[in-house]
C-alpha positions as CSV (number, residue, x, y, z in Angstrom):
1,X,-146.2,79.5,118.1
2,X,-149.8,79.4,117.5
3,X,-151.9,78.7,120.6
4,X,-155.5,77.9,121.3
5,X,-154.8,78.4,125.6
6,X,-156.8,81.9,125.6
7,X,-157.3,84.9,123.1
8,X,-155.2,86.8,125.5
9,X,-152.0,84.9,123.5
10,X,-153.5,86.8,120.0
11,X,-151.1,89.7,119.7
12,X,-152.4,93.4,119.0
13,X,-154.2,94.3,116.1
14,X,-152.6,95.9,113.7
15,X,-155.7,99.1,113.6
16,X,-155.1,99.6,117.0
17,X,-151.5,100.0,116.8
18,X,-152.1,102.3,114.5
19,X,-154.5,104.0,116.9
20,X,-152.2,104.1,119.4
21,X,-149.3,105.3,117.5
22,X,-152.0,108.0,116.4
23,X,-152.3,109.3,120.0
24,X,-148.6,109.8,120.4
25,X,-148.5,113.1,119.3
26,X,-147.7,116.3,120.9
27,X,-149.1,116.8,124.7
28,X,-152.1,115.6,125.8
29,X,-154.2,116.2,129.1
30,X,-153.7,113.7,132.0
31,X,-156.0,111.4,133.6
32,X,-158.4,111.6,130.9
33,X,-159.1,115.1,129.8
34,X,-157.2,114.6,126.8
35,X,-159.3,114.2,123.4
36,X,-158.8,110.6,122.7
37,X,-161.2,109.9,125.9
38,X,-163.7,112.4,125.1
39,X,-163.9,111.0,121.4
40,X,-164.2,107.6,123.2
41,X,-167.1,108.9,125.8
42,X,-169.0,109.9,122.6
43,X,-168.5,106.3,120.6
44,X,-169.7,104.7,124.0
45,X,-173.0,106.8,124.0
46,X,-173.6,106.4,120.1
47,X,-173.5,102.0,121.4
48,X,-175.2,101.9,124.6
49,X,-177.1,104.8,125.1
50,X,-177.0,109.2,125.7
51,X,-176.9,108.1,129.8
52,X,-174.0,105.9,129.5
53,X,-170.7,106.8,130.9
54,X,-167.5,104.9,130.5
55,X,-164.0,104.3,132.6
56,X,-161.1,103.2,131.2
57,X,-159.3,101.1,132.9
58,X,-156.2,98.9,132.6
59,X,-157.3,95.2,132.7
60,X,-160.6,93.1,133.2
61,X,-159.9,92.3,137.3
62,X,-159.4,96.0,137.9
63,X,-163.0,96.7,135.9
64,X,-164.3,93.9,137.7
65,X,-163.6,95.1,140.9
66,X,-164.3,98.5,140.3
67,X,-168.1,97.9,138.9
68,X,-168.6,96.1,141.8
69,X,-167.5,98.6,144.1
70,X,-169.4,100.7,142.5
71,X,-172.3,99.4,143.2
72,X,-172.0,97.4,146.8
73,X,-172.7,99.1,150.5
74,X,-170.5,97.8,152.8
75,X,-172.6,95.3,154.4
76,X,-173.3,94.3,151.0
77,X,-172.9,91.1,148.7
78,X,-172.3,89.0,145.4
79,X,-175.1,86.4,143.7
80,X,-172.8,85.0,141.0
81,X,-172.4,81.4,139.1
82,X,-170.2,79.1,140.7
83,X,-168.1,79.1,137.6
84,X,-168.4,82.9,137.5
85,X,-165.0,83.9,136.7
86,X,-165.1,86.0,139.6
87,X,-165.7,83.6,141.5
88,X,-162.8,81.1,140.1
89,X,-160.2,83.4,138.1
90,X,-159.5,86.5,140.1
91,X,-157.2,85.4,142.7
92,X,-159.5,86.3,145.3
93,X,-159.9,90.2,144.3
94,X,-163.4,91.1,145.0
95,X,-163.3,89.8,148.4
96,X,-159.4,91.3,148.9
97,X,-160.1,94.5,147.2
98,X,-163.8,95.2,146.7
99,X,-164.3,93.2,150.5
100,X,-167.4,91.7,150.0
101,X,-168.9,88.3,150.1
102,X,-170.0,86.4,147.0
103,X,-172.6,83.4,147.1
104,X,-171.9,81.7,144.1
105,X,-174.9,79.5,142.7
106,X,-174.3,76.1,140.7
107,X,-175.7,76.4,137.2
108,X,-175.5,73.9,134.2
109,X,-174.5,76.1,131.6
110,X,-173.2,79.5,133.6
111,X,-176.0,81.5,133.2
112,X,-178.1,82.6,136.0
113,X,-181.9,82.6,136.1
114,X,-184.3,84.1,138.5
115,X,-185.0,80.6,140.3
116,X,-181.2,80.0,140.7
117,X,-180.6,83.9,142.3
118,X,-183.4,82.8,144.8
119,X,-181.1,79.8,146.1
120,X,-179.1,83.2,147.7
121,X,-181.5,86.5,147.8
122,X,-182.7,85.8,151.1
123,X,-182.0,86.4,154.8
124,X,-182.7,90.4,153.7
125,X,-182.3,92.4,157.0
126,X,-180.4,89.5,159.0
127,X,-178.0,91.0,160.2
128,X,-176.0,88.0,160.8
129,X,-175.8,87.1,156.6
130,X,-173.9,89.4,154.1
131,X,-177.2,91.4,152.1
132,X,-177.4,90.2,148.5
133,X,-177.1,93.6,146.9
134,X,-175.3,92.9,143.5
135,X,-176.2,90.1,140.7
136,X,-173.3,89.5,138.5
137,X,-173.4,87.8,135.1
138,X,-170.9,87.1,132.3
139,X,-171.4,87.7,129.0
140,X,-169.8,85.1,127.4
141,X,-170.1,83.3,130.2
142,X,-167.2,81.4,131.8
143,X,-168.4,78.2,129.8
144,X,-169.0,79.6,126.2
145,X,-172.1,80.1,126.5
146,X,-174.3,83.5,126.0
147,X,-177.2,85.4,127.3
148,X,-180.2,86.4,124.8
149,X,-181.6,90.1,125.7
150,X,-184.3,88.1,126.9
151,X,-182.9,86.3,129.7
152,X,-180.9,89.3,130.5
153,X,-184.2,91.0,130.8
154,X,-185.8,88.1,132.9
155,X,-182.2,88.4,135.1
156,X,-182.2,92.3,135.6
157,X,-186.3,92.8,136.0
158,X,-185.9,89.8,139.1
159,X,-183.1,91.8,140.6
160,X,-184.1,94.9,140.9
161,X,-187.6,93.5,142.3
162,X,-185.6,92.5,145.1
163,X,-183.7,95.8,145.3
164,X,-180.1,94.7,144.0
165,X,-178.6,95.9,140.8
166,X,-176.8,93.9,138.6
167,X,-173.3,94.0,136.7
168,X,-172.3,92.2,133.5
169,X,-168.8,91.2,132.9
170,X,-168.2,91.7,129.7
171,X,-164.5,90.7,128.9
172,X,-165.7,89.0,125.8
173,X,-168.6,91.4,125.0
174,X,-168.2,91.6,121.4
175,X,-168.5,87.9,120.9
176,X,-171.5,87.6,122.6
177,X,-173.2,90.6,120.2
178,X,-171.2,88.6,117.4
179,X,-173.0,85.4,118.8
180,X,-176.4,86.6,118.7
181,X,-176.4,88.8,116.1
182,X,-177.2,91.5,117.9
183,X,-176.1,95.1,119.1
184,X,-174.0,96.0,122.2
185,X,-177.2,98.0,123.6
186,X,-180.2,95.5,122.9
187,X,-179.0,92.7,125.8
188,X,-177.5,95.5,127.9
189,X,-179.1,98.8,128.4
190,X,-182.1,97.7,126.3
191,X,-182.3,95.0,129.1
192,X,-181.9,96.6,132.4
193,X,-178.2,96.2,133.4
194,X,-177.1,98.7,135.2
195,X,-173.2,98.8,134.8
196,X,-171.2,96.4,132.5
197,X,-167.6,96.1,131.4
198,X,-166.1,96.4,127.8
199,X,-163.1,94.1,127.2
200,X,-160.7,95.3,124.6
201,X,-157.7,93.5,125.4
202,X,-159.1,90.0,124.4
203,X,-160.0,91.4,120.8
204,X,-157.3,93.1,119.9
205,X,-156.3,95.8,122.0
206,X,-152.8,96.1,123.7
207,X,-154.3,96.2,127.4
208,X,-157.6,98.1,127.7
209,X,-160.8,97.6,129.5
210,X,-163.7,100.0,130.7
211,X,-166.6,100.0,132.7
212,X,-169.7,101.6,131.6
213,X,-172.5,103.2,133.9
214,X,-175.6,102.6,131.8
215,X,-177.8,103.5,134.6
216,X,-177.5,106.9,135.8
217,X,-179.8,106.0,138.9
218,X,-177.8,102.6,140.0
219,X,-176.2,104.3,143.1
220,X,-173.6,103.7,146.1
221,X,-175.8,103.0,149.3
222,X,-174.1,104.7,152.4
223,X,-174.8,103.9,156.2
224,X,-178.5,103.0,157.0
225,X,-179.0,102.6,153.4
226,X,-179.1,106.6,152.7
227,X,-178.7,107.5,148.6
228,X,-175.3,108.7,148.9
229,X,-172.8,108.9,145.4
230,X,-174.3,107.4,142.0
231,X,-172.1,104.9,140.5
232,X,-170.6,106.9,138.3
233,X,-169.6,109.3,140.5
234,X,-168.1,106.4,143.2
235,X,-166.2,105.4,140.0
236,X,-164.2,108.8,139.4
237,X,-163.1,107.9,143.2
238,X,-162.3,104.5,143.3
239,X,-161.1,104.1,139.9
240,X,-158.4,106.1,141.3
241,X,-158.0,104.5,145.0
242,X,-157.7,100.9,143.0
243,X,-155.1,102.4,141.0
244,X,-157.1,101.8,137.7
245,X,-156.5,105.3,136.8
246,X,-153.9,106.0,133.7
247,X,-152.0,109.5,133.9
248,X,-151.7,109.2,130.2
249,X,-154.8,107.8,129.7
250,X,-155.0,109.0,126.0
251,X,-153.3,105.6,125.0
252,X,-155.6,103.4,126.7
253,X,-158.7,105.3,125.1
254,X,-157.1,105.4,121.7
255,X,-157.4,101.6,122.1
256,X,-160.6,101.7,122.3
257,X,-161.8,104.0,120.3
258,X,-160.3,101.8,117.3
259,X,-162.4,99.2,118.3
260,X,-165.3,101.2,118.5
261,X,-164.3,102.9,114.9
262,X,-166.0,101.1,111.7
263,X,-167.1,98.0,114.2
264,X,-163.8,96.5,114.3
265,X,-164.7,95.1,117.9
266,X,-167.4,93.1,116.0
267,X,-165.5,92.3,112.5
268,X,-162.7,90.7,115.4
269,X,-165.4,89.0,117.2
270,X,-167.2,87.7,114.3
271,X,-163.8,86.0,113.0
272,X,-163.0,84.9,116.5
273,X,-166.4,82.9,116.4
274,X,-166.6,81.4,113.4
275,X,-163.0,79.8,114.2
276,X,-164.4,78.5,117.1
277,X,-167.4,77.2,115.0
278,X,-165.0,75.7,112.6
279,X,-162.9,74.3,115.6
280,X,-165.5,72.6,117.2
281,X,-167.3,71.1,113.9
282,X,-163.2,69.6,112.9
283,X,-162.8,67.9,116.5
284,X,-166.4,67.1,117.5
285,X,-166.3,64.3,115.0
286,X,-162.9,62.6,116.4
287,X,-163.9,59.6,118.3
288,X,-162.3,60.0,121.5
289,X,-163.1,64.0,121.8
290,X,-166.3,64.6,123.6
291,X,-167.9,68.2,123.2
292,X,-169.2,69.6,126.7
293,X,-170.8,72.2,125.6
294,X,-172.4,73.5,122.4
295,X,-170.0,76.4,121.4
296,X,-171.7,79.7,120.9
297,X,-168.9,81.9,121.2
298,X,-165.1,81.7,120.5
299,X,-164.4,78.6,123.5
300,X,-164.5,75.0,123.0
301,X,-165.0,72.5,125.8
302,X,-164.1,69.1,125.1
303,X,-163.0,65.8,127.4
304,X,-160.0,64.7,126.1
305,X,-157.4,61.5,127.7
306,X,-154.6,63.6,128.9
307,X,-152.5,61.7,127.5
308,X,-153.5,63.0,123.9
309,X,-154.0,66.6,125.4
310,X,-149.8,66.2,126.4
311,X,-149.0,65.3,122.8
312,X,-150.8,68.0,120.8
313,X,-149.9,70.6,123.3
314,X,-146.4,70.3,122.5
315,X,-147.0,72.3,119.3
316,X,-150.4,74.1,120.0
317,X,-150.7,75.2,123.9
318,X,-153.8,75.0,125.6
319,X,-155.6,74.7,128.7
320,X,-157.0,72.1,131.5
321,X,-160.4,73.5,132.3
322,X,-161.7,70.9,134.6
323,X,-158.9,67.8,135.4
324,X,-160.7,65.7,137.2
325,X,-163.3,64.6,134.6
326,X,-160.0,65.5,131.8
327,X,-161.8,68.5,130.7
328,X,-159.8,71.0,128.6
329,X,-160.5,74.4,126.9
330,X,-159.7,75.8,123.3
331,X,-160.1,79.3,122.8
332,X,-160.1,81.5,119.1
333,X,-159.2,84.7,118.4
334,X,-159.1,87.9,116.5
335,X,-156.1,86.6,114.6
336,X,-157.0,82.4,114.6
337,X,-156.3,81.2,111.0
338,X,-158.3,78.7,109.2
339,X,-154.7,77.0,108.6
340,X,-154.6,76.7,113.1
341,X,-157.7,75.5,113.0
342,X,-156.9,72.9,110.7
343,X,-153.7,72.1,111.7
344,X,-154.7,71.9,115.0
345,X,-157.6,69.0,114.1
346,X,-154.7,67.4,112.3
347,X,-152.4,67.1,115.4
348,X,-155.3,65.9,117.3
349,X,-156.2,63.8,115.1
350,X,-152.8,61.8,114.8
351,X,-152.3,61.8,118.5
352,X,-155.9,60.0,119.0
353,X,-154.9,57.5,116.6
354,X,-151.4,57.2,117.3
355,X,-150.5,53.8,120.0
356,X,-150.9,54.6,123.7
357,X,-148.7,52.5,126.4
């Protein structure tokens, strides 16, 4: 079966199998003294930065969670997009888990900007209203769309003016540096954010994410305000209370440190895209597929009768993003074929052209 429902289908790839299968040898540390996580703390501080500090952890919810843990007082709260998928996607985690209140801001294309954080950083010191302490963006974003270090930039310098610090989600990281051509650091610690997340398991890894302190100042706020933990240090704690914390860690790292190894996370990501590209410039043309929005990344958005979605999914599965207006979602991945792609356009095509009763 070849799918285009989410690049979590894509199976793992084959260099970090090997990685893995690498790191099963002899005895190893637990909880991450072992070698494979020190070797992976050094390949996240030759990307982002001398400061940065990583956390392995087991999937993109848990990182999610964690970061924003990390970083939120008690009292404290969420500015997000409305499509943010922390908002739509997480089964209500960061409110269950990280207990805190997220305003979530409509935006036309996911991405925040300083105007649409204003619609929710106010009522500072009312005690009656959750404090907007955190500002959370995607990168890709939820609709396929992607940041330039530049509105990062504008993003991170308006947030920390108003004394909150901001987390990326970064499940599909890599694509966004593949999108814009860019490295990992230039639209992340280059650009102000303070803590991010790394996904591995959508580009190839067997299940692996991280977060990533890039600012050793971003801190935990403790009663009254006080400077209590940094985030990194909060993270050694709660990694572990939100059972994010691998006894044999050494396997999780080893995932990522393939990807970091000879910029397989960006030869994966670059692929991923460009079948996306080619996806979207084979159906775009189809009269009776209507593009949403302009792909940038590996995610297609298209409007599509559902009665043609029904009859193409029977051989390539995929998503409903948005049902009411018959909105559906294609994802690429690491291991999309030109021959999917094209197959794929040809199954569409037929069931567009094929009678309807």
């Amino acid at each position: 079966m070849r799918g285009f429902a989410s690049d979590n289908y894509a199976g793992v790839h084959p260099e970090v199998l090997a990685a893995v299968g690498r790191a099963n040898v002899d005895h190893e540390p637990a909880y991450g003294d072992d070698s494979w996580t020190a070797r992976l703390k050094g390949l996240v501080r030759a990307e982002f930065g001398e400061q940065a500090e990583a956390f392995p952890v087991f999937n993109g919810t848990g990182a999610n969670v964690l970061a924003l843990q990390a970083l939120l007082p008690p009292w404290g709260a969420v500015i997000c997009a409305e499509s943010a998928h922390i908002h739509q996607d997480e089964g209500g985690a960061p409110e269950r888990i990280a207990h805190t209140k997220l305003y979530a801001v409509p935006t036309e294309d996911g991405k925040l900007t300083p105007e649409l954080i204003d619609l929710q950083a106010h009522g500072i010191g009312f005690v009656h209203r959750a404090q907007p302490a955190v500002v959370e963006i995607a990168q890709v974003t939820e609709l396929g769309t992607v940041y330039t270090a530049e509105e990062v930039r504008a993003v991170t310098d308006h947030a920390h003016s108003l004394g909150m610090s901001v987390y990326m989600d970064g499940a599909r990281l890599a694509n966004a540096a593949a999108a814009l051509r860019a490295s990992l650091r230039s639209f992340t610690t280059d650009a102000g954010v303070d803590v991010i997340s790394f996904g591995g398991t959508k580009n190839g890894a067997l299940g692996a994410e991280m977060v990533v302190v890039l600012n050793p100042d971003a801190v935990l706020s403790g009663p009254g305000g006080r400077r209590q933990e940094s985030a990194a240090q909060a993270l050694g704690y709660l990694r572990k209370s939100s059972m994010q914390l691998s006894s044999k860690m050494r396997f999780v790292s080893a995932q990522l440190v393939a990807l970091l190894t000879d910029e397989l996370w960006l030869r994966s990501a670059r692929h991923a895209n460009a079948m996306a590209a080619r996806l979207a410039a084979g159906t775009g043309t189809l009269d009776g597929v209507t593009l949403t929005q302009t792909p940038q990344a590996n995610q297609v958005l298209a409007v599509l009768d559902p009665t043609v979605a029904a009859a193409v999914r029977a051989d390539y599965p995929f998503y409903d993003w948005d049902e009411p207006r018959n909105e559906v979602r294609w994802m690429t991945s690491w291991d999309t074929t030109e021959q999917d792609v094209d197959g794929f356009v040809s199954a569409l095509s037929a069931a567009l052209s094929a009678p309807r009763v």
